[in-house]
N, C-alpha and C positions, 0 to 999 in steps of 0.2 A: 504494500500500500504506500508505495514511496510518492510524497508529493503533498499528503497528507497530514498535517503534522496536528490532530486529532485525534489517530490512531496508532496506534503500535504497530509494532514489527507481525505480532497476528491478529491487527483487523479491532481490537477492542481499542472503546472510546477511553480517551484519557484527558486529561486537563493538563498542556505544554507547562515543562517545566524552565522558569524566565528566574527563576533566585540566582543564574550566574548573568544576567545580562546587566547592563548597566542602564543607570535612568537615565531616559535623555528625554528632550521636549519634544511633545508628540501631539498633531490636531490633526483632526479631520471635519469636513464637511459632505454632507449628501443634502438628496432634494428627492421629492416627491410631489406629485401632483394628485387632487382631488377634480375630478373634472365633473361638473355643472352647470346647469345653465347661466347666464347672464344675472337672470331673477334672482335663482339663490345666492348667488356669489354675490350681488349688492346688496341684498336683504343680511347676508352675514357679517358684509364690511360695512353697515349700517349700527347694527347695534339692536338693531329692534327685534331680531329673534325672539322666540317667545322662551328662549332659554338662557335671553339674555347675549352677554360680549362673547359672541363664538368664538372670535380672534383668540383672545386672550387669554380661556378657557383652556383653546386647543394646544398653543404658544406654554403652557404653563404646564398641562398635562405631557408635553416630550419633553420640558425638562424633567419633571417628576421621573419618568419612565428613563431618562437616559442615567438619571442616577441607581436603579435598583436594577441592570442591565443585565449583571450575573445572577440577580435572583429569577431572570426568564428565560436567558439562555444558558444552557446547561454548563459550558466548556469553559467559560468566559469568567476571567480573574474580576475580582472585586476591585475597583479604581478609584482611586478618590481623584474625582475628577475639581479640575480649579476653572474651569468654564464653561458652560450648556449653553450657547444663545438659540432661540429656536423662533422663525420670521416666518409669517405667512403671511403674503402678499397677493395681490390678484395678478390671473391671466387671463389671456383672451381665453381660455378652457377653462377656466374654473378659479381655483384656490392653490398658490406654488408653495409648498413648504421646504425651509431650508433649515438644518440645523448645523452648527460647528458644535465642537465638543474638544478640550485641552484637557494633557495633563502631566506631568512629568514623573514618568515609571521606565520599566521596565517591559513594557508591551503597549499596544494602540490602544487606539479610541472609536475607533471605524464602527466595531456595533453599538456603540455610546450613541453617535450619531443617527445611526441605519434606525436604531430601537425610537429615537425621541421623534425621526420623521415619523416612522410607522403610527406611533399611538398620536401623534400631534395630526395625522390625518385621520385614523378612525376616530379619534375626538369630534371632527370637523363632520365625519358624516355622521356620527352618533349626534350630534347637534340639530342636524337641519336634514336627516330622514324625515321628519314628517313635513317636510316640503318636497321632498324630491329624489324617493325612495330609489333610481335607477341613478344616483353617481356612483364614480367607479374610482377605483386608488389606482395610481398607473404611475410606472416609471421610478418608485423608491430605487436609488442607487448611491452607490459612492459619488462623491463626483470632485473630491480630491484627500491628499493627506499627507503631512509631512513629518516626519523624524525616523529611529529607529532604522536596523539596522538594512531593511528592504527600500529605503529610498524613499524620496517624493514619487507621489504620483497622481495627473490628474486627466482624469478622466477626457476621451474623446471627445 
């Protein structure tokens, strides 16, 4: 299973062992889109939802989520992370969500960020389904990251 660095030499899940790497400054950012109509995407950058500041709701709950990151993915070391900013901004489709995420360890931040898009977009459709039960989450990705020993890297 070479390439993998997950699993062992036969195939079983393991949690990578980082206590000989050294800490260096480490961020990443992804993006994810909620896509919707016109209607609900002004009604949510309005405020007047009936659930209240969607934006902000949504914006708050991927930081929440980008902190407890190892408690939802299984492999994923615990980080005290020193930065979450998490922006959702309109597009012509819908709702852009972006997060960054810092920290200086011994390993990234990449699901820090991947995890605070994800719930900062199901926040956004858990919000304003009962306006517009058919949006869709599309496009959660990395879309850059910097430190550690694999290099910058940003996305196509």
């Amino acid at each position: 299973m070479s390439g993998l660095t997950h699993l062992d030499s036969e195939g079983r899940a393991r949690m990578v062992d980082v206590s000989a790497k050294p800490a260096t400054a480490r961020e990443a950012t992804a993006e994810g889109l909620v896509r919707m109509s016109a209607a609900t995407r002004d009604l949510a950058l309005s405020g007047g939802a009936k659930k209240g500041d969607v934006r902000a709701v949504a914006e708050v709950a991927g930081i929440m989520a980008a902190k407890r990151t190892s408690e939802l993915i299984p492999l994923c070391h615990p980080l005290p992370l020193s930065r979450c900013q998490v922006r959702i901004e309109p597009s012509d489709e819908g709702l852009k969500v972006t997060a960054t995420t810092s920290t200086t360890g011994p390993t990234g931040v990449e699901m820090e960020a991947l995890t605070a898009v994800s719930v900062a977009c199901l926040t956004l459709y858990d919000m304003l389904k009962a306006v517009e039960r058919g949006m869709t989450i599309e496009g959660v990705r990395l879309t850059r990251k910097s430190g550690g020993a694999s290099g910058d890297y940003v996305a196509p």
